[in-house]
PyMOL CGO cylinders between C-alpha atoms (Angstrom):
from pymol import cmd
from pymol.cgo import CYLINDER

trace = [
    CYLINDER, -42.75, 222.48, -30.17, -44.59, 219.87, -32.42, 0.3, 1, 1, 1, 1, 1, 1,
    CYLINDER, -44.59, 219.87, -32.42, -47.77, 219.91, -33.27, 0.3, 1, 1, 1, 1, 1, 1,
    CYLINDER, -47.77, 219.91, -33.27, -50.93, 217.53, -34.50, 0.3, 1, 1, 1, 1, 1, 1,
    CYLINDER, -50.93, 217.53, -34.50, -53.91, 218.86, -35.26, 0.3, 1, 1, 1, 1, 1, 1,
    CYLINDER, -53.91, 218.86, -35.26, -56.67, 216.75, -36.50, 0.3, 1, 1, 1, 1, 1, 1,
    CYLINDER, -56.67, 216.75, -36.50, -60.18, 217.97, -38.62, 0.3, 1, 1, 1, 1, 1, 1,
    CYLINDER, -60.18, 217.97, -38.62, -63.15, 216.33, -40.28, 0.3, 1, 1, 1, 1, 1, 1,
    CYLINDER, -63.15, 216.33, -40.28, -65.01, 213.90, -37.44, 0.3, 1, 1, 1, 1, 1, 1,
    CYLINDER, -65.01, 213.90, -37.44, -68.41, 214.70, -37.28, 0.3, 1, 1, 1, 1, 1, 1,
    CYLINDER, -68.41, 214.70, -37.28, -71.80, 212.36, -37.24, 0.3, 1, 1, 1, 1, 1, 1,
    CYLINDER, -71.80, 212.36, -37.24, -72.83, 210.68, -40.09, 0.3, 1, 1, 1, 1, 1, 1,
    CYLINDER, -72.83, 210.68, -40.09, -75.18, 207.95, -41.19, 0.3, 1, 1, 1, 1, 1, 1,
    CYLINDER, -75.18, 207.95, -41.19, -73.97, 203.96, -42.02, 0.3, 1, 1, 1, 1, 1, 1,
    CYLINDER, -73.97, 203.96, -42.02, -73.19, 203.97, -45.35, 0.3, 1, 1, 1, 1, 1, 1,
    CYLINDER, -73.19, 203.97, -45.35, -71.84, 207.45, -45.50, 0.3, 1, 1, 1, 1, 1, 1,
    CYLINDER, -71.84, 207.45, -45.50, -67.82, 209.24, -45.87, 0.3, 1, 1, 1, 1, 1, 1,
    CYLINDER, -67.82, 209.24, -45.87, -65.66, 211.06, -43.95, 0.3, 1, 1, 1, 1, 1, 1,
    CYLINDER, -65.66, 211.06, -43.95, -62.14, 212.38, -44.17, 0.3, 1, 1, 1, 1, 1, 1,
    CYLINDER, -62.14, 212.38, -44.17, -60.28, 213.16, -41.80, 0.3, 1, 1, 1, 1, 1, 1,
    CYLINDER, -60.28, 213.16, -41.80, -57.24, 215.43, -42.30, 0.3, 1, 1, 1, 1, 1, 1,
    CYLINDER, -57.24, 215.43, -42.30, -54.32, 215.38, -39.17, 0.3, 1, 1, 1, 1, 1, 1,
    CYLINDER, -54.32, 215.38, -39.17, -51.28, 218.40, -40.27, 0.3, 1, 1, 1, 1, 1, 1,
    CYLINDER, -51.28, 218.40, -40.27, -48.37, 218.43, -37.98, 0.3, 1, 1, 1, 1, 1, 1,
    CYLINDER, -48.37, 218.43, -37.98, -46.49, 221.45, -37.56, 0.3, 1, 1, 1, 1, 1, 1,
    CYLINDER, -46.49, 221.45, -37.56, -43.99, 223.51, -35.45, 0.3, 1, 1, 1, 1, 1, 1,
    CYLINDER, -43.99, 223.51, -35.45, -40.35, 222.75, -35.29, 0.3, 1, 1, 1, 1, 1, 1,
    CYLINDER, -40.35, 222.75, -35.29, -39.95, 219.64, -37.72, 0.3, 1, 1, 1, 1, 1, 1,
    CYLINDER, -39.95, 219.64, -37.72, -36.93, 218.56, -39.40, 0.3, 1, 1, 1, 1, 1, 1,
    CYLINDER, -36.93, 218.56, -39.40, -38.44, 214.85, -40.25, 0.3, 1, 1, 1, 1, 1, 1,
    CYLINDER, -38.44, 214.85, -40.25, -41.42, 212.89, -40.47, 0.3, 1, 1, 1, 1, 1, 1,
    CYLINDER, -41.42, 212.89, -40.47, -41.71, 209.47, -41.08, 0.3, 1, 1, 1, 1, 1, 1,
    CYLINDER, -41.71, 209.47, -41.08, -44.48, 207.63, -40.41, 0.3, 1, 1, 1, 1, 1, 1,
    CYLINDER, -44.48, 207.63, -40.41, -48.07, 208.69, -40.12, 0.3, 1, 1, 1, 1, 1, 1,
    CYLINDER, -48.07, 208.69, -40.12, -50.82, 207.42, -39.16, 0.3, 1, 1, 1, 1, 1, 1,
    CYLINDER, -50.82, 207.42, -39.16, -54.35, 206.72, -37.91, 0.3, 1, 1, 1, 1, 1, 1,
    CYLINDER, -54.35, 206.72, -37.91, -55.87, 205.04, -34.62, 0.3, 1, 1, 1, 1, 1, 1,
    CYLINDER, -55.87, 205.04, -34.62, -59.00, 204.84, -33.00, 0.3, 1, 1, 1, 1, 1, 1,
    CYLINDER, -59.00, 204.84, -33.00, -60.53, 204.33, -29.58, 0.3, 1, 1, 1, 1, 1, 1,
    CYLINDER, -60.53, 204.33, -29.58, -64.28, 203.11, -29.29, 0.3, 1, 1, 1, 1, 1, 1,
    CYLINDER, -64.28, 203.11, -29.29, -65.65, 203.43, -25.52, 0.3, 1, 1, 1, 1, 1, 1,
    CYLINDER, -65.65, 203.43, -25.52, -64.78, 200.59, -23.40, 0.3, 1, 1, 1, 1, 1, 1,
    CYLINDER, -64.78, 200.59, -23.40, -61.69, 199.47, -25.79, 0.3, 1, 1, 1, 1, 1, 1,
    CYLINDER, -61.69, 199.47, -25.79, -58.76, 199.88, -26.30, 0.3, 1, 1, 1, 1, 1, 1,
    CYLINDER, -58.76, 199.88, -26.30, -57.28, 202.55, -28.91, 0.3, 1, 1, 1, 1, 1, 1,
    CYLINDER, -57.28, 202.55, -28.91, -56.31, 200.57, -31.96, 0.3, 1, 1, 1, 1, 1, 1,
    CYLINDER, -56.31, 200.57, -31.96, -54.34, 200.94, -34.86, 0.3, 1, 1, 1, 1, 1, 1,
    CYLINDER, -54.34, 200.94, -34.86, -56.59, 201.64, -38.19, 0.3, 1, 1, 1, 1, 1, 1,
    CYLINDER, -56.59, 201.64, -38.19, -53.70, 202.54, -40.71, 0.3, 1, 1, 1, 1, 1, 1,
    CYLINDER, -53.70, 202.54, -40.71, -50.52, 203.62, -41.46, 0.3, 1, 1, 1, 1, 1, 1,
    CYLINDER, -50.52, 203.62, -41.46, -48.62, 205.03, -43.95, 0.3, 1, 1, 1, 1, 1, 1,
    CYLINDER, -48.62, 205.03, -43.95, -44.54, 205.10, -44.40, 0.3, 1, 1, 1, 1, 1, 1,
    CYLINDER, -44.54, 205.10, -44.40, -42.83, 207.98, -45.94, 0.3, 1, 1, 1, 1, 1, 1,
    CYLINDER, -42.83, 207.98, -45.94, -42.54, 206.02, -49.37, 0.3, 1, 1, 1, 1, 1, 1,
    CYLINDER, -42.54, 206.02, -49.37, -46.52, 205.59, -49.15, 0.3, 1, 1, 1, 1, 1, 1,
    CYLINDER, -46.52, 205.59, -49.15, -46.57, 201.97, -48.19, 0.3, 1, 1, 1, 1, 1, 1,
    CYLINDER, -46.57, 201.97, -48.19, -49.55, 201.52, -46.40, 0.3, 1, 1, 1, 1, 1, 1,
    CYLINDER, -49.55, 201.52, -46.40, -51.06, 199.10, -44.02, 0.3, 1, 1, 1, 1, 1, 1,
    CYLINDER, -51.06, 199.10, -44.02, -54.47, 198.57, -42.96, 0.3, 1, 1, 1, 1, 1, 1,
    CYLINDER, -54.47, 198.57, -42.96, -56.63, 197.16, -40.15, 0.3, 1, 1, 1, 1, 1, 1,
    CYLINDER, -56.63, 197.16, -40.15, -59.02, 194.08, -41.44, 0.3, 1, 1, 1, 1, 1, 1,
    CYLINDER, -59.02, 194.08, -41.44, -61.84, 195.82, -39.89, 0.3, 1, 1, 1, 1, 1, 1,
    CYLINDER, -61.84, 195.82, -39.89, -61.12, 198.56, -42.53, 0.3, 1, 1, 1, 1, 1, 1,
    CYLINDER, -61.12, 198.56, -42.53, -59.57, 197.14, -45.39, 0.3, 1, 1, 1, 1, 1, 1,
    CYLINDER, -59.57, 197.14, -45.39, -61.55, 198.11, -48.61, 0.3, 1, 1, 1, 1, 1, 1,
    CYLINDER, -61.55, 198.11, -48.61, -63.66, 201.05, -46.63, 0.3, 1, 1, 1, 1, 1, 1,
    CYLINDER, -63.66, 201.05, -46.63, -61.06, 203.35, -45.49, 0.3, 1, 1, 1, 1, 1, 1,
    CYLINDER, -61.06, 203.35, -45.49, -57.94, 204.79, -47.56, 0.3, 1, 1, 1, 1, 1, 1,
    CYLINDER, -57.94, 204.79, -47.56, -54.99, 206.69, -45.96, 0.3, 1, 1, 1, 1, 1, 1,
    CYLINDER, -54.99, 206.69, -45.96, -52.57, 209.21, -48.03, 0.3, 1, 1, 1, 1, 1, 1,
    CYLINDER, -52.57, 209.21, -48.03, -50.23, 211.87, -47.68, 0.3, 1, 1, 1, 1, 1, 1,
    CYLINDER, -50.23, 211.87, -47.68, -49.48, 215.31, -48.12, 0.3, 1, 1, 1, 1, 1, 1,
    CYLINDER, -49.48, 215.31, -48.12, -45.41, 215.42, -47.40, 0.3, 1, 1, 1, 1, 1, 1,
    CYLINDER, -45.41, 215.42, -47.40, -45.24, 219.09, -48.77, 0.3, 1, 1, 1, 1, 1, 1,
    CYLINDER, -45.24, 219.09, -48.77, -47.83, 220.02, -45.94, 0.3, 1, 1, 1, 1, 1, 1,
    CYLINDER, -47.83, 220.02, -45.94, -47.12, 217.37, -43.19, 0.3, 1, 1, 1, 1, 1, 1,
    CYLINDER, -47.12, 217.37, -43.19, -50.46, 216.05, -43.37, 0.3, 1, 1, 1, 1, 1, 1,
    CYLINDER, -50.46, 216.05, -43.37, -52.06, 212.70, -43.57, 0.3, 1, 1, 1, 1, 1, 1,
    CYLINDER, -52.06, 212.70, -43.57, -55.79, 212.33, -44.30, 0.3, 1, 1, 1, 1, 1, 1,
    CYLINDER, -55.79, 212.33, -44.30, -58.25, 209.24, -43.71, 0.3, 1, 1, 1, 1, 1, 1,
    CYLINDER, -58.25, 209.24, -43.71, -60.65, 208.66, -46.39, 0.3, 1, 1, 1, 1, 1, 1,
    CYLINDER, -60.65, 208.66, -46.39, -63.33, 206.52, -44.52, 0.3, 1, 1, 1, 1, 1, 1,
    CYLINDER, -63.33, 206.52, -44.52, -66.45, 205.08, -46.85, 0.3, 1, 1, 1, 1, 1, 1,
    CYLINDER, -66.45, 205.08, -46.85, -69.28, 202.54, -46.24, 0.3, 1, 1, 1, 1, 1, 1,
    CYLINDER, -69.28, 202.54, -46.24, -69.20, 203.60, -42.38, 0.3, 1, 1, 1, 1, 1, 1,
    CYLINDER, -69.20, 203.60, -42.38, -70.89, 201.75, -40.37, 0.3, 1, 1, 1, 1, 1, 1,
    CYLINDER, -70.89, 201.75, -40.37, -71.68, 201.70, -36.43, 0.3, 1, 1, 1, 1, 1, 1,
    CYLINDER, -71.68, 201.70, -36.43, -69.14, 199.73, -35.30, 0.3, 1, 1, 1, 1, 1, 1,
    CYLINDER, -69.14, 199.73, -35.30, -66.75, 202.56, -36.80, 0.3, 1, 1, 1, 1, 1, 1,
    CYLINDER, -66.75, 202.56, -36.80, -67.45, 204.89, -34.17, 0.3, 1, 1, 1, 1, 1, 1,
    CYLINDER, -67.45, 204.89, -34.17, -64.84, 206.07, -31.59, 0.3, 1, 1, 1, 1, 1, 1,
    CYLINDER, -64.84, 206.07, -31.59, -62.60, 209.26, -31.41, 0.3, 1, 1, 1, 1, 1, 1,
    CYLINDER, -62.60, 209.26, -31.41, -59.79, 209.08, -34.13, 0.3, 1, 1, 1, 1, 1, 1,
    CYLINDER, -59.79, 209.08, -34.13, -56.34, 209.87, -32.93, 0.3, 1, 1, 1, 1, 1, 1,
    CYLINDER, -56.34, 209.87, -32.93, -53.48, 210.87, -35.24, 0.3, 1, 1, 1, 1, 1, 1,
    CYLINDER, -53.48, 210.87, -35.24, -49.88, 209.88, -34.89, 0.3, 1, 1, 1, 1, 1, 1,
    CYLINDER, -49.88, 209.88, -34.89, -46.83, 210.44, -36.34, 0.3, 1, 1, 1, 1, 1, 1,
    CYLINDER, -46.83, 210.44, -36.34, -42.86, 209.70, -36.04, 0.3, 1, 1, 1, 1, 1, 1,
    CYLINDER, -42.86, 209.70, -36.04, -41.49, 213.44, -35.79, 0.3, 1, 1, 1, 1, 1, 1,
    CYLINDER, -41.49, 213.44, -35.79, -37.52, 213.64, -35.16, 0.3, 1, 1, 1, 1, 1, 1,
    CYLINDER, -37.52, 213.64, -35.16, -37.13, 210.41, -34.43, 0.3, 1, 1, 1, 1, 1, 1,
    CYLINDER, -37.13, 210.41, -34.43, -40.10, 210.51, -31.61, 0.3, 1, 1, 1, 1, 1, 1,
    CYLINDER, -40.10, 210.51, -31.61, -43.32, 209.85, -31.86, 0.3, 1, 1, 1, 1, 1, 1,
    CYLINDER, -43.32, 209.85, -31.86, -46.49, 212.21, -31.46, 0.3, 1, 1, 1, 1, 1, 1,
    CYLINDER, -46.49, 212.21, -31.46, -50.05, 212.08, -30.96, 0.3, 1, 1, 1, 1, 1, 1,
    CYLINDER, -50.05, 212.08, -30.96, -53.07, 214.66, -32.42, 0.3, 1, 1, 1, 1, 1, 1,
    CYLINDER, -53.07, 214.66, -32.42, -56.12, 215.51, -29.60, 0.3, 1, 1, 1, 1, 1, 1,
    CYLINDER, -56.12, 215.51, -29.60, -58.45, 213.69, -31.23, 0.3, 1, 1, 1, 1, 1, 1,
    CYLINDER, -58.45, 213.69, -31.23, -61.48, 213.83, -33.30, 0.3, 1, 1, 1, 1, 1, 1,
    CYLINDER, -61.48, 213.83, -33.30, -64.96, 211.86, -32.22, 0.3, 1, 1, 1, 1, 1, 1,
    CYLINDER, -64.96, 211.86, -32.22, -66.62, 210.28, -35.34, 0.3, 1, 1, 1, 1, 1, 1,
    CYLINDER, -66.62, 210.28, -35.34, -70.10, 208.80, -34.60, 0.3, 1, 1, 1, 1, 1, 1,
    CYLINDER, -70.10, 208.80, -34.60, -71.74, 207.11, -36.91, 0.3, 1, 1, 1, 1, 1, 1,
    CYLINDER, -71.74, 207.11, -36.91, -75.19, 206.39, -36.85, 0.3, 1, 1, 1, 1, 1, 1,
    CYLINDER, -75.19, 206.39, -36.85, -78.76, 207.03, -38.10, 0.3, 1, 1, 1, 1, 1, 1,
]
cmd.load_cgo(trace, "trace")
């Protein structure tokens, strides 16, 4: 059984950081991509960023320059550095990731972001 288990949404004020952390584990014998998307009320869950085993990333405009994404490959974890938040940022962050050759989704943490 895999696992995704996300940390680190909260509320915060525009302007402000979060990271969010997302470690898979359970019976894993590869990982290759991991990454980060987010669903604001009313939308549609969107991608936010993604990074490849080799730590090629790719970003979403809306977040290119705020928000970083690394990872851990000794721990199975990928984190989401977010900075300069700002309203429009707020949804529930969902973390997914390409485990044995299938992909897998985290519950999913609620960021809010406002003053």
């Amino acid at each position: 059984q895999v696992q995704l288990v996300e940390s680190g949404g909260g509320l915060v004020q525009p302007g402000g950081s979060l990271r969010l952390s997302c470690a898979a584990s359970g019976s894993i014998f590869s990982i290759n991509a991991m990454g980060w998307y987010r669903q604001a009320p009313g939308k549609q869950r969107e991608l936010v960023a993604v990074i490849t085993t080799v730590g090629s990333t790719r970003d979403a405009l809306s977040v290119k320059g705020r928000f970083t994404v690394s990872r851990d490959n000794a721990k199975n974890t990928v984190y989401l550095q977010m900075n300069s938040l700002k309203p429009e940022d707020t949804a529930v962050y969902y973390c997914n990731s390409d485990i044995n050759g299938r992909g897998y989704w985290g519950q999913g943490t609620q960021v809010i972001v406002s003053s």
